[in-house]
C-alpha positions as CSV (number, residue, x, y, z in Angstrom):
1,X,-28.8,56.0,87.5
2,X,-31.7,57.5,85.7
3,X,-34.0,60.4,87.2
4,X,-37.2,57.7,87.9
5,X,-34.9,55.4,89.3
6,X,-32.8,58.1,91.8
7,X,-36.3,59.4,92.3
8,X,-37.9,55.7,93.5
9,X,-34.2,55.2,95.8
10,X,-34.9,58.7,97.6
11,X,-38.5,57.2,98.3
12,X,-37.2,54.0,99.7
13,X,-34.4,55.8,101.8
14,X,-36.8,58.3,102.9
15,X,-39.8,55.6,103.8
16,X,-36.7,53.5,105.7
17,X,-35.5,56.4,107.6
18,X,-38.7,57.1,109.4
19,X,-40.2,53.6,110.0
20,X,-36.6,52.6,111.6
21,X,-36.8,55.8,113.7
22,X,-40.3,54.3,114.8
23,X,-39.3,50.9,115.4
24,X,-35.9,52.7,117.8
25,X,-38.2,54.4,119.7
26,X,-40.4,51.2,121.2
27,X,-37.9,48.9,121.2
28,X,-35.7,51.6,123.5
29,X,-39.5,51.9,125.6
30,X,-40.8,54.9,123.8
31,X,-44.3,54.6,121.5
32,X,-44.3,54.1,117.8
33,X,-45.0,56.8,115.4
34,X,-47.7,58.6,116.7
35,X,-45.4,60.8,118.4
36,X,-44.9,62.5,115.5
37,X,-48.3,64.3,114.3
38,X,-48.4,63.1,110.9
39,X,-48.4,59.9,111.7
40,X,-51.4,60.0,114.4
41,X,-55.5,60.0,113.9
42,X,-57.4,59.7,111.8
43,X,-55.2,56.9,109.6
44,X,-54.0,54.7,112.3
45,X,-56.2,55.0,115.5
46,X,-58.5,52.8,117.1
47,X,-57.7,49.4,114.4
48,X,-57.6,46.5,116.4
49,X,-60.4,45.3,119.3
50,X,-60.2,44.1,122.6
51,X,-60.1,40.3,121.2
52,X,-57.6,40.9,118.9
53,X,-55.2,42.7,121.3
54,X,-55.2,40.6,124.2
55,X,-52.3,38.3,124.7
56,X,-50.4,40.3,122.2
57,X,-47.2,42.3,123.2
58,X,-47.4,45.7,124.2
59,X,-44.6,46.6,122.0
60,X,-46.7,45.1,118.7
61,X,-49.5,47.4,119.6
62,X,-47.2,50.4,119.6
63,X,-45.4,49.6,116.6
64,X,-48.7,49.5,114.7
65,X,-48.5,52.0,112.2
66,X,-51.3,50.5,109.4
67,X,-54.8,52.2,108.7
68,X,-57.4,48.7,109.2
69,X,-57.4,45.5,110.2
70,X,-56.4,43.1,107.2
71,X,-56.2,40.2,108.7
72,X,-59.8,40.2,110.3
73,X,-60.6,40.6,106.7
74,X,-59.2,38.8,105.1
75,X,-61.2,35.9,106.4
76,X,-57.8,33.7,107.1
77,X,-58.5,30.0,107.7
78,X,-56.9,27.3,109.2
79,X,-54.0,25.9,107.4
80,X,-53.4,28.4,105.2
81,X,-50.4,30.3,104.7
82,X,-49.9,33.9,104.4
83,X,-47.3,36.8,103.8
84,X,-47.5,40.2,105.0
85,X,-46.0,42.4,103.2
86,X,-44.6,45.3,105.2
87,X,-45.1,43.6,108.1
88,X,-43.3,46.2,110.3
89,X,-43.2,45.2,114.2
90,X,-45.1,42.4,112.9
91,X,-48.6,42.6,114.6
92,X,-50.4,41.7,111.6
93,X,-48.4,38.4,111.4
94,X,-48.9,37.8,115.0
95,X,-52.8,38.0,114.7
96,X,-52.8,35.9,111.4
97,X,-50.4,32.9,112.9
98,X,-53.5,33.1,115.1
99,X,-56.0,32.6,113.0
100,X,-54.1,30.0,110.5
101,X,-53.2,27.8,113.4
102,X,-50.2,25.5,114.1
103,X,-51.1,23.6,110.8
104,X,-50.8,27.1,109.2
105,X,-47.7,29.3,108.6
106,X,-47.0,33.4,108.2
107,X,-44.2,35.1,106.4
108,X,-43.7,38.7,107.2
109,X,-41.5,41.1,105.1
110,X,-39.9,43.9,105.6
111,X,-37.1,46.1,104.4
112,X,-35.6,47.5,107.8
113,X,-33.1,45.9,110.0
114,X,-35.0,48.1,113.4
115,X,-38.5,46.6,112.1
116,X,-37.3,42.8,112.0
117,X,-35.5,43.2,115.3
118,X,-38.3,44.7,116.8
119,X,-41.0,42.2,115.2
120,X,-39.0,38.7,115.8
121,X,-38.8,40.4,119.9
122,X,-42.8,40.3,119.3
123,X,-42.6,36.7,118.1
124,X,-40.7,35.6,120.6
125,X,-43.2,37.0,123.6
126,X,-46.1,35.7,121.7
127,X,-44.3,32.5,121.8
128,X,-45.7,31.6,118.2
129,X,-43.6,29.6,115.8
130,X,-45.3,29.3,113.0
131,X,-43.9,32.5,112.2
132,X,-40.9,34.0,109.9
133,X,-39.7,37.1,109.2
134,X,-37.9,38.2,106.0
135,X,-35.3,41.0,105.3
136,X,-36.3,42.1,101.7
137,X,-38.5,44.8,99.6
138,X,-41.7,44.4,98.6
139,X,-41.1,44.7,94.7
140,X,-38.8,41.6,95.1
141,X,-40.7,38.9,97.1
142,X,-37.8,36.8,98.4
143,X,-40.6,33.6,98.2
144,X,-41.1,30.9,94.9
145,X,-44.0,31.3,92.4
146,X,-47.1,30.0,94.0
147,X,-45.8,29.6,97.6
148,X,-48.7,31.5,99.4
149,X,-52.7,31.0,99.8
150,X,-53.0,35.0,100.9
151,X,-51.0,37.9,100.6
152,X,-52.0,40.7,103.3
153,X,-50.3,44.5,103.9
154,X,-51.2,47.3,106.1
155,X,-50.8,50.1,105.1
156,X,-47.3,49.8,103.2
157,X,-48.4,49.2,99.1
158,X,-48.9,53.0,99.1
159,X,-44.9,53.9,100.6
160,X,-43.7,51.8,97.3
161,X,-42.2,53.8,94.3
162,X,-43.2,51.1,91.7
163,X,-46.4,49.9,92.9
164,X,-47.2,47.7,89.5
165,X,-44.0,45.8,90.4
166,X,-45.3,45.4,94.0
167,X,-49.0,43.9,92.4
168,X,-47.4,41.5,90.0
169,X,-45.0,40.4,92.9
170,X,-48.2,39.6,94.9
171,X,-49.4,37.9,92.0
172,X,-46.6,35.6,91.3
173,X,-46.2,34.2,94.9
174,X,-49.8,33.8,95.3
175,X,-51.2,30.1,94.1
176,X,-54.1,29.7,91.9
177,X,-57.0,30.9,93.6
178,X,-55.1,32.7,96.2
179,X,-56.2,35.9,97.1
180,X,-54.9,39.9,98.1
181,X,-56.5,41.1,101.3
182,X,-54.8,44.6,102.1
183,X,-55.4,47.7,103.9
184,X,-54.1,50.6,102.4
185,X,-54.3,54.5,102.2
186,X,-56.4,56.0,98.4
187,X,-56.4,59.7,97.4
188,X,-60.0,61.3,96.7
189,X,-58.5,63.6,94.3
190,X,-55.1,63.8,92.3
191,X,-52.4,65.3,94.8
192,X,-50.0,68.3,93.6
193,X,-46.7,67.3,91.9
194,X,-45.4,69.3,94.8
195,X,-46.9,67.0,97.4
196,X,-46.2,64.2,95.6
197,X,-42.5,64.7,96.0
198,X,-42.4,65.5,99.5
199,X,-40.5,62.7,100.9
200,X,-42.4,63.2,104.7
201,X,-45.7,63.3,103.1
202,X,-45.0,60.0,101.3
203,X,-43.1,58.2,104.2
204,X,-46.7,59.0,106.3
205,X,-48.5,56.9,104.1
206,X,-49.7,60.0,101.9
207,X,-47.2,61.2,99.5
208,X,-47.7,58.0,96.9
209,X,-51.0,56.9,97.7
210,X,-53.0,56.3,94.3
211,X,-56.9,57.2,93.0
212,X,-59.3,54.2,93.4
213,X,-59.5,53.4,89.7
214,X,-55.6,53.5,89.8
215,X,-55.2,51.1,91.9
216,X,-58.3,48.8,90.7
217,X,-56.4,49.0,87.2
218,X,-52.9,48.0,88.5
219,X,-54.2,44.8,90.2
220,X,-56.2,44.2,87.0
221,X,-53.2,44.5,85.0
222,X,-51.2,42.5,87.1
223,X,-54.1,39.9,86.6
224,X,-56.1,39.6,89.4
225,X,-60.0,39.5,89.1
226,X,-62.8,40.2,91.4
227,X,-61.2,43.3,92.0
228,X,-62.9,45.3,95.0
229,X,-62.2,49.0,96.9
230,X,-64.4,49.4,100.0
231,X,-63.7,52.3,102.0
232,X,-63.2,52.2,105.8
233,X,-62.5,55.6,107.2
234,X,-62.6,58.8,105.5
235,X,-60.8,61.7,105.8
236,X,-59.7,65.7,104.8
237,X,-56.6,66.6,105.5
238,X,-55.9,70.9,105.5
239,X,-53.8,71.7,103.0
240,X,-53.1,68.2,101.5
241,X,-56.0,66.7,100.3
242,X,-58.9,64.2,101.0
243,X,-58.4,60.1,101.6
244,X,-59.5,57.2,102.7
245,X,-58.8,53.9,104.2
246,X,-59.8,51.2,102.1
247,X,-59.9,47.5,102.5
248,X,-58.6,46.3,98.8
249,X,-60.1,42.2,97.4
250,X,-58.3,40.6,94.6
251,X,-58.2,37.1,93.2
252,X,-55.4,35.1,91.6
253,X,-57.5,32.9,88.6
254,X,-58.5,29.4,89.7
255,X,-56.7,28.6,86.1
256,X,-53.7,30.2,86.8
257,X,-51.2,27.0,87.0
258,X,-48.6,26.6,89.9
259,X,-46.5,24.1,91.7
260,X,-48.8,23.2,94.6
């Protein structure tokens, strides 16, 4: 194994590790994350609204770990169908079955056995089954070319080792003129090497997040247009560095051919 490639399966393990530890702890009756400090404001308070939470399960709310609201953003229609990427205790998925409808359909992913359990629970007190959720990493889309009208994520693009992989993975399932709606974490500045291989920092969504032209360039090279980066929620962390939560638009070319 080379040193990039030991270094991207320490992330994984690492970024595995805590978000099954976070998923134990509600599906055992305990909260999510926040417990732990790093974890809590200012990245992942206050995302969802009244409307959005009601009928919901409690336990969805608890696992929520993200940093916005994707799929309010992402301007989901009817009939559609959609993959979350990340989709952790799977509230994100909940909400968009919602909004896509019975004629619609949602994939979630994730790459933890404690997550899935814990999201499929969700699923089945929502009652929705429009739903499905996937064991499987986010730089290996277990879906066909051109199987999805809208790839969402909350949060999780930033906990991935080999982000390009993960952009051209959204690219490839996405069908022409599908689109990238995501949430995600962006570093103000460039973060110490130090930081950078902190495997706690990363696994709380900070560690491997990128600069806004870094990640406008990796969608673009992965060959989405329309790129956009509009920041949410802003804030300085002591010792670490300065963020923000940014809502992240991309478009799969119209002329891009698929099976549809």
């Amino acid at each position: 194994m080379s040193e990039k490639e030991q270094d991207r399966s320490t992330v994984s393990e690492a970024v595995r590790d805590h978000y099954a530890r976070a998923a134990l702890s509600v599906l055992q009756g305990g909260g999510g994350c926040c417990g732990e400090e790093s974890c809590c404001d200012p990245i992942t308070s206050d995302l969802y609204g009244a409307a959005d939470a009601e009928g919901l399960p409690r336990a969805a709310l608890q696992a929520s770990l993200g940093c916005g609201n994707p799929t309010a953003l992402g301007q989901l229609r009817e009939g559609e169908i959609v993959l979350d990427l990340g989709s952790g205790g799977g509230i994100d998925v909940l909400l968009s079955a919602r909004r896509v409808g019975p004629t619609g359909y949602v994939y979630g992913l994730d790459m933890t056995d404690e997550m899935l359990e814990l999201a499929r629970t969700n699923q089945r007190a929502a009652g929705l089954t429009n739903v499905e959720f996937l064991k499987g990493a986010i730089e290996e889309i277990p879906l066909p070319d051109a199987s999805v009208d809208v790839v969402v994520s909350n949060c999780v693009i930033n906990l991935s080792a080999d982000k390009n992989r993960v952009f051209r993975e959204a690219f490839r399932v996405l069908r022409s003129g599908g689109r990238m709606a995501v949430s995600d974490v962006v570093a103000r500045s460039e973060l110490p090497d130090a930081l950078r291989r902190d495997a706690a920092l990363w696994s709380s969504c900070l560690g491997g997040t990128l600069q806004e032209h870094e990640y406008r360039a990796g969608l673009e090279r992965a060959g989405f247009v329309n790129v956009a980066l509009e920041s949410t929620r802003e804030f300085t962390l002591p010792g670490i560095g300065a963020f923000a939560s940014m809502f992240v638009r991309g478009i799969k070319p119209e002329a891009m051919s698929d099976s549809r």
